[in-house]
Every structure is written in structure tokens, then in C-alpha cells.
C-alpha positions as CSV (number, residue, x, y, z in Angstrom):
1,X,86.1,67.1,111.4
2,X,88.4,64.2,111.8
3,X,90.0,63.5,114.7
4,X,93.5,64.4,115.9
5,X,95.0,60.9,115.4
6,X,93.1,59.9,112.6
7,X,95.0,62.8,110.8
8,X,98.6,61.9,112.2
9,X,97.8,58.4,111.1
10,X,96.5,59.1,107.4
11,X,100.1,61.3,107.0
12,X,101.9,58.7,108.4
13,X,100.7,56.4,106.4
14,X,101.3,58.7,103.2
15,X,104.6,59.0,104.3
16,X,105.2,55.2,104.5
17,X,103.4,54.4,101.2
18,X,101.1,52.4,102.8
19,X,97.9,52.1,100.9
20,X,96.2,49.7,102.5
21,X,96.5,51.6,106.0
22,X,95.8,54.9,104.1
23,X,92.1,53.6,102.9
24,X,91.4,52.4,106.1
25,X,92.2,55.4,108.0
26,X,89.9,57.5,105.6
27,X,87.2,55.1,105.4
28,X,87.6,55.8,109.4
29,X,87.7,59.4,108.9
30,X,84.2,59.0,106.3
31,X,82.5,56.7,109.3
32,X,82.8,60.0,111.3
33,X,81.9,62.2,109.2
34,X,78.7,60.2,108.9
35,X,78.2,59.5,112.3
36,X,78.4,64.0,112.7
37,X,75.3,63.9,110.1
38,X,77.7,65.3,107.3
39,X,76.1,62.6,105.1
40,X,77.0,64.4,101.5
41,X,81.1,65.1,102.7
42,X,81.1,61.0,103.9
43,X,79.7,59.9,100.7
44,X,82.0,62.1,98.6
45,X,84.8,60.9,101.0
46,X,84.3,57.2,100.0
47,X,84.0,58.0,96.3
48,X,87.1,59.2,96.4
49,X,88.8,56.4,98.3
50,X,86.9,54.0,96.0
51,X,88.5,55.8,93.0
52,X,91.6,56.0,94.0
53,X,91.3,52.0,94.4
54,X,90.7,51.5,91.0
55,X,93.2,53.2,90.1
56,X,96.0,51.6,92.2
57,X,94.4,48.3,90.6
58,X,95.0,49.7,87.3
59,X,98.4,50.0,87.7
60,X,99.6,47.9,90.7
61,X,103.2,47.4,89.8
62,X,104.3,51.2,89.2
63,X,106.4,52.6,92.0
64,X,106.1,56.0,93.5
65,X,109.2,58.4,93.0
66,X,110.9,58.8,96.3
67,X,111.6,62.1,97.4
68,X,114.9,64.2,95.9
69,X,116.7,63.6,99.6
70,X,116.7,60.2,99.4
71,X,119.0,57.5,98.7
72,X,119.7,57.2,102.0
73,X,122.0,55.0,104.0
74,X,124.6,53.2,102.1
75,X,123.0,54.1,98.9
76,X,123.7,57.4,99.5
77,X,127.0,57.0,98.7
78,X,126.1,54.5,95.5
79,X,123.7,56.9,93.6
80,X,123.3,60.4,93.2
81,X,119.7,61.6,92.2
82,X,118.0,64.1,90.6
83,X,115.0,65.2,88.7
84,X,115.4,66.6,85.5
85,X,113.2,68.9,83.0
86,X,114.7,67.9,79.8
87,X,112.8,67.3,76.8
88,X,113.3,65.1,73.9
89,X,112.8,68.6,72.0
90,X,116.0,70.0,73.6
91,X,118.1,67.8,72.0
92,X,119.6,67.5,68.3
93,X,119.3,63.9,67.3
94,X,120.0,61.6,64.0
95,X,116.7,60.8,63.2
96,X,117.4,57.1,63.9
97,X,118.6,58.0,67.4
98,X,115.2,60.4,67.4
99,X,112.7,57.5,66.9
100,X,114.6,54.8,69.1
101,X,113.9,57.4,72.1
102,X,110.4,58.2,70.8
103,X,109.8,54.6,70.5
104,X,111.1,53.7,74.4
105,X,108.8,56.5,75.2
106,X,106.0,55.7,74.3
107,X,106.6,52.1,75.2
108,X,107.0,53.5,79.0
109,X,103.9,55.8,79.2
110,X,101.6,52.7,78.0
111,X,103.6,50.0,80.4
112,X,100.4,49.2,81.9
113,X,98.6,48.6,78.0
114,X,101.6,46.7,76.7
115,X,101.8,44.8,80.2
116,X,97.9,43.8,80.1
117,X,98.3,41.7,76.6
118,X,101.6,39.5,78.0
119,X,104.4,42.1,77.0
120,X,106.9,43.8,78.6
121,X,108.1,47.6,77.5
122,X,111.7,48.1,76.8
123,X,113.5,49.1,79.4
124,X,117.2,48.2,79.1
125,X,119.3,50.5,77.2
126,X,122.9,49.9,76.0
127,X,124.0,54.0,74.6
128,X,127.6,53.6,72.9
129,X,129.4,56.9,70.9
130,X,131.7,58.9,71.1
131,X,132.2,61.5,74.0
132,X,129.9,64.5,73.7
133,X,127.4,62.9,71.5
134,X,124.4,62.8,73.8
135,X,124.8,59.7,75.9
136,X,124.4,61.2,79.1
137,X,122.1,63.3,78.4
138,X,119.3,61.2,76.8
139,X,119.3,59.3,80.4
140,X,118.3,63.4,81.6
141,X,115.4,63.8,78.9
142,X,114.0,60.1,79.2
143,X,114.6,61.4,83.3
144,X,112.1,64.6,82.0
145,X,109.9,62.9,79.3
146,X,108.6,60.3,82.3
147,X,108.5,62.5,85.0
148,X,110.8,60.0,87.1
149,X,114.2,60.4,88.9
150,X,117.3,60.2,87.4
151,X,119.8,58.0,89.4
152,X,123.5,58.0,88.5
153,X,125.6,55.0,89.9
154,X,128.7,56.4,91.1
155,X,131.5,53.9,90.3
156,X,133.9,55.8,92.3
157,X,132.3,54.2,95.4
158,X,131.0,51.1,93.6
159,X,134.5,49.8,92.8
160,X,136.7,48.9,95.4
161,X,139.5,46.7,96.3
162,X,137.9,44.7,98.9
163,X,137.1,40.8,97.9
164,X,132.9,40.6,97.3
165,X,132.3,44.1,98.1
166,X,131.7,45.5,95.0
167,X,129.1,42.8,94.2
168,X,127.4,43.5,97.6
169,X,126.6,47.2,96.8
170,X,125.8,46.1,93.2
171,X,123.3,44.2,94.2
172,X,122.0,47.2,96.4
173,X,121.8,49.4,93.7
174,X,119.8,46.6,92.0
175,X,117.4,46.6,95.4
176,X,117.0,49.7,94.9
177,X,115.8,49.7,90.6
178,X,113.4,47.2,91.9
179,X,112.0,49.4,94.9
180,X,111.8,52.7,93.5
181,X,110.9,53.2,89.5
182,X,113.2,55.5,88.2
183,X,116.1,55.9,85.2
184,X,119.3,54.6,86.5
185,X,122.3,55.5,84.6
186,X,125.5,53.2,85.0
187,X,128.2,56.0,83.1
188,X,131.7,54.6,81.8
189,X,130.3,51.3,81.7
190,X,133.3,49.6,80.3
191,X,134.7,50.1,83.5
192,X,132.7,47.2,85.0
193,X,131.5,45.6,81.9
194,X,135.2,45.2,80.2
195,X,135.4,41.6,78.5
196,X,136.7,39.1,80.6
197,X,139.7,37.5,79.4
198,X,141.3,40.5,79.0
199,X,144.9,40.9,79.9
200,X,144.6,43.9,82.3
201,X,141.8,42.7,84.2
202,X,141.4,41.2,87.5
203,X,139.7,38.5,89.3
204,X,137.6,40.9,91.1
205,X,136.4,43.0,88.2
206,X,135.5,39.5,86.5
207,X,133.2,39.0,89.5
208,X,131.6,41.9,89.1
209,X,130.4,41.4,85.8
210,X,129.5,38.0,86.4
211,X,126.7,39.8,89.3
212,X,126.1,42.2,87.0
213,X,125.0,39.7,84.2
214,X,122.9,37.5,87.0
215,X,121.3,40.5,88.5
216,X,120.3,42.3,84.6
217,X,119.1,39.1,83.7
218,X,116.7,38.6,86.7
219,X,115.8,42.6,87.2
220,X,112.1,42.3,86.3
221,X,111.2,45.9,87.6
222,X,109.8,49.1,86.1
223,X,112.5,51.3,85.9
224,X,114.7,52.1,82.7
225,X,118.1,50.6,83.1
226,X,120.8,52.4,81.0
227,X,124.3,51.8,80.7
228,X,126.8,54.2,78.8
229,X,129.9,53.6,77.3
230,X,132.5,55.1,74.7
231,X,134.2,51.7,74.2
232,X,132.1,49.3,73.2
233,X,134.5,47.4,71.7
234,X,135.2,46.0,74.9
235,X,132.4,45.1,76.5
236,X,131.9,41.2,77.1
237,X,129.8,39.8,74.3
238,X,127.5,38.5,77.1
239,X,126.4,42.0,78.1
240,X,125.1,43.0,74.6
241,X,122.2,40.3,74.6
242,X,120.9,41.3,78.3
243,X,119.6,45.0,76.6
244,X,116.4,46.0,74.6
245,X,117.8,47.7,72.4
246,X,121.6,49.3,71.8
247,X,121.5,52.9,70.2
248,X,124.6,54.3,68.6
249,X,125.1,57.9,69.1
250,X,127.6,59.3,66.4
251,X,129.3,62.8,65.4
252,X,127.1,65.2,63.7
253,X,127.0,65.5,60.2
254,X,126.7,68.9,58.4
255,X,123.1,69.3,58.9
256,X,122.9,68.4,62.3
257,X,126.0,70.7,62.8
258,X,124.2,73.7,61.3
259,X,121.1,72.9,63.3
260,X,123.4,73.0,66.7
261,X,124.3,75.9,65.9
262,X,121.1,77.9,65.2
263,X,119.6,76.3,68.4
264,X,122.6,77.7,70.5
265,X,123.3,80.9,68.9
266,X,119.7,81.9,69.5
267,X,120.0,85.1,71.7
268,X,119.1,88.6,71.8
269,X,121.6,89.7,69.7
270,X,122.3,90.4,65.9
271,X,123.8,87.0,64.7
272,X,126.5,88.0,61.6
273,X,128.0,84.7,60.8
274,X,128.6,82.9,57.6
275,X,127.2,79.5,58.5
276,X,129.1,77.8,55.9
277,X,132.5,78.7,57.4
278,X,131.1,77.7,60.9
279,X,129.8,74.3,59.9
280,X,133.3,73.6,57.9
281,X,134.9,74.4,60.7
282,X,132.7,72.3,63.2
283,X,133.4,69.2,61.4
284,X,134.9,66.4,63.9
285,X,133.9,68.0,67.3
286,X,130.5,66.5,69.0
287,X,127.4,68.2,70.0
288,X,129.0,68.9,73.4
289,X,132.0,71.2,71.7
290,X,129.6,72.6,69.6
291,X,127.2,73.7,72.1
292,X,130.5,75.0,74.1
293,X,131.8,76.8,71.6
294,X,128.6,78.5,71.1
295,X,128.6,79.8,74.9
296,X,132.3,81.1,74.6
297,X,131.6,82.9,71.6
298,X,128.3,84.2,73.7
299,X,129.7,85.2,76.5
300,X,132.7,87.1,75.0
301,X,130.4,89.0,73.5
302,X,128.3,89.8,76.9
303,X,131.5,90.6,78.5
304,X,132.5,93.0,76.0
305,X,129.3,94.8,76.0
306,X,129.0,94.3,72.1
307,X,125.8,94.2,69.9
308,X,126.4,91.1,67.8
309,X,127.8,87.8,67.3
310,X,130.7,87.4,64.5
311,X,131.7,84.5,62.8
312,X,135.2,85.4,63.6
313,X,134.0,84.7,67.9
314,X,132.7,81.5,66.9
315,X,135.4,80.2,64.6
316,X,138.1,81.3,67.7
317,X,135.7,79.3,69.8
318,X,135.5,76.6,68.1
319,X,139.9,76.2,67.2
320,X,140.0,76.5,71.2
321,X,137.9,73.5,71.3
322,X,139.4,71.9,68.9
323,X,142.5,72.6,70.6
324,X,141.6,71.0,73.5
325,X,140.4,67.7,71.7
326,X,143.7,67.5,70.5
327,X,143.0,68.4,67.1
């Protein structure tokens, strides 16, 4: 067996991604194998190492994932981070929505093919719609879909009032796309990406956006950059020509209403509902409503201890919601 401190040493160089010291250590660790007459473990030990070479070499620009308790430091207060198990499946899409996704999907899982003949994947992603409408949560399923974190830029602590400082931690959170691959999600984007020019804005926010422009246009790393907004209207012109690709999210229409509906109303209980009067009565609200709607309805009829949904629950469900929209 390996010694002590060869062991502390290959963990600690796990720990630190460091490859190059990783290798070494277990090429160390094979050597003494060999040296104890274990001839067959040492030469299994350095076909292993030699694999795992080629593989790094195969794809020496991905990043690993950090761990779920990191950002730390500063960027701890920047980014909040999780991992998500969304699928593209769990979500009701236009079918032109559907393929854009598919497409950046596929694009992602092949970066290494795409990269090899000259190309770069897309990776820069302007979502604009209405509230509800599945902005938010397609950062979540591309999050799932790619098995990589999903870090959320918390403007809160972004924006402050202090001269420069803003554009200091922006470019830490743009450190950090570069360092660690994952899908970062800038939400309410027209909050820093407002045209400038504007009467209401400030010399600071102007500044901002000028960093942000500088520091999209040079980000060359392999994580997905989204941004999010339900005004694109206005957004600076300049923004719209740093992204891949813009996808519209919209309202549902009928069909995509009724299919909300049968995806959320899917429980173990007797479903007697006229789905006519339910889609008619859905028209305007976004997924979001819908899908809460659904739950009220659901649960009233958990709390109640009753056998079956009526179309009468939903339809109260769904004026309260309306209600709340303003509607």
C-alpha cells in the first residue's frame, strides 16, 4: 500500500484541482507498488493515470464544477448557487422556444467537437417575455440538462452607490464565469442594462454598462451567460449584438394552456373539469399563474379531504390569480 503522505498529498491535490501534481503523486504511488512486487496493481495503476491523461487532453479547457458551498469570499455575497434537476421535458414550451434550447444544448454537450473545427458553441443568451413565461426557469433546466451549477447574480449587492464599485464586483463575477464553468443568470437585467441616454439614469449606472459591454465582449469562457429581462424595450441597442442568440418567451396560447393544465392537474385524484371552460378562462395569465392555480385548486381539495378535482376549484383558482394580476 501507498504510503501515508503519498495519500494526503494525492487528496490534496484533488482538492486543489491540480492535475499535474495529482499524476505525479500516483505515478509515485505505482513506482511503489512496483518496487513491493505488485507488478499487475502498478501496471493497472499507470493505465489508469495514462487514461485519464488523454482525456484531460481531449477536453482541456472545460472547468470542474466547484462544490455547492462555494462562492466564497466576496462572491459570496455576488452569487447564489445551486444545482438543479430540471429537464427540458419539465417544461411547456412554444415549439420555437423548444428547439432554440434544444439547439444550445446540443451545441454545449459537443463544445469540444464544435471547438476542434474553429467554432465556438453558443453561449450567450438574451431571454425577454413577460413575467411568468419561463425565463428563469430555462436558466434551471439548461442548469439540469448540462449537469453544471446554476449561479444567480444578486443585483441587490451588485448595485451600490459607491463611485467604481459596482464595476469592481462586476468584473469579479466575470472572474469567476471564466474560472468555474457553470450557467450564470443575471435576473431583471434592465436594471443594469437600461439604455443610456435615458432620463432617469445616472452616471454610475452608465458605467456599469459600459463594463458590462467590455467584459461580455472579451468573456471567452465555457460557461452559459444568460441575462433576463421583461423590458426589453429598454435595453441599450449595444447589448443586443454581444448575445448568441435572443429567445422570446410569450403568453400561452390555447394549446399550450390546455397542456399546462393536464401536466399540473396530474394527481391521484378523479379530475371532473370541463377543459374548455378552464382554458377560456386561463387566457392572459402565464405559465407561472397557471401552474399556481393548479396547486390552489390541489390543495383545497387535500385540505378538505375530498375525492376529486372540479372545474369550479380551478376556475376560483384561477379569478384569484387573475385578481392578483390586476385583471
Amino acid at each position: 500500500m501507498a504510503i501515508a503522505e503519498q495519500l494526503k498529498a494525492l487528496v490534496k491535490s484533488y482538492i486543489n484541482g491540480d492535475d499535474s501534481q495529482f499524476f505525479a503523486v500516483a505515478m509515485q504511488v505505482a513506482a511503489h507498488e512496483a518496487r513491493l512486487g505488485h507488478g499487475k496493481l502498478a501496471q493497472e495503476l499507470r493505465s489508469l493515470i495514462d487514461e485519464a491523461k488523454a482525456q484531460r487532453n481531449l477536453a482541456p479547457h472545460i472547468k470542474k464544477a466547484i462544490p455547492i458551498t462555494q462562492p466564497k469570499g466576496e462572491l459570496s455575497a455576488l452569487l447564489s448557487v445551486s444545482y438543479p434537476k430540471l429537464r427540458l421535458s419539465d417544461m411547456v414550451l412554444e415549439n420555437t422556444v423548444h428547439e432554440r434550447l434544444t439547439r444550445l444544448i446540443k451545441e454545449q454537450r459537443q463544445i469540444s467537437k464544435i471547438r476542434s473545427f474553429g467554432l465556438s458553441p453558443r453561449k450567450k443568451l438574451l431571454l425577454v417575455g413577460p413575467p411568468g413565461t419561463g425565463k428563469t426557469m430555462s436558466a434551471a433546466v439548461l442548469a439540469g440538462e448540462l449537469g453544471l451549477p446554476l449561479f444567480v447574480v444578486r443585483l441587490d449587492s451588485l448595485i451600490t452607490k459607491y463611485m467604481g464599485e459596482t464595476a469592481v464586483k462586476l468584473r469579479l463575477i466575470f472572474e469567476s464565469i471564466k474560472q468555474v464553468r457553470g450557467v450564470y443568470l443575471f435576473d431583471e437585467f434592465d436594471s443594469i442594462g437600461s439604455q443610456r441616454g435615458l432620463g432617469n439614469d445616472v452616471g454610475e449606472i452608465r458605467r456599469v454598462l459600459n463594463s458590462f459591454l467590455q467584459l461580455i465582449e472579451e468573456d471567452d469562457s465555457d460557461s452559459l451567460l444568460l441575462a433576463a429581462t421583461n423590458h426589453p424595450e429598454i435595453l441599450d441597442h449595444a447589448l443586443f449584438r454581444r448575445f448568441d442568440d435572443v429567445i422570446e418567451f410569450g403568453l400561452p396560447g390555447k394549446e399550450l394552456i390546455l397542456i399546462t393544465f393536464k401536466a399540473k392537474l396530474g394527481i391521484d385524484k378523479r379530475l371532473e373539469v370541463d377543459w374548455e371552460k378552464l382554458v377560456e378562462a386561463a387566457e392572459g395569465l402565464s405559465y407561472a399563474d397557471i401552474t399556481r392555480a393548479c396547486e390552489d385548486a390541489m390543495k383545497d381539495v387535500i385540505i378538505h379531504d375530498r375525492d376529486e378535482i372540479k372545474t369550479t376549484d380551478v376556475l376560483k383558482a384561477l379569478s384569484e390569480r387573475q385578481m392578483a394580476q390586476g385583471k
